[in-house]
C-alpha positions as CSV (number, residue, x, y, z in Angstrom):
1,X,0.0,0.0,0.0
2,X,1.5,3.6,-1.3
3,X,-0.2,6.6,-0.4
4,X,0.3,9.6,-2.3
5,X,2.4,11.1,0.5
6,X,5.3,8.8,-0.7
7,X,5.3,10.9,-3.9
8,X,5.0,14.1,-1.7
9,X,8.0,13.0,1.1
10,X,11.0,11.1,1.1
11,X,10.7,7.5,1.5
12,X,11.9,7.5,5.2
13,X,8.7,9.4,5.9
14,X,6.4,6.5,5.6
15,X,6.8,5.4,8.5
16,X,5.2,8.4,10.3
17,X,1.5,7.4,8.3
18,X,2.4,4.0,8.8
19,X,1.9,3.9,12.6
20,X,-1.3,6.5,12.0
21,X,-2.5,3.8,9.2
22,X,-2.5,-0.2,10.7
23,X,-1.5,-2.5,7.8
């Protein structure tokens, strides 16, 4: 799963949403 915010922020930044978003 890649969220637009990937294309937005650097890669390393993923994991912020990823704790917000459980998957």
């Amino acid at each position: 799963f890649m969220p637009i915010v990937v294309e937005s922020t650097p890669l390393p930044d993923f994991e912020n949403w990823s704790s917000l978003i459980p998957s």
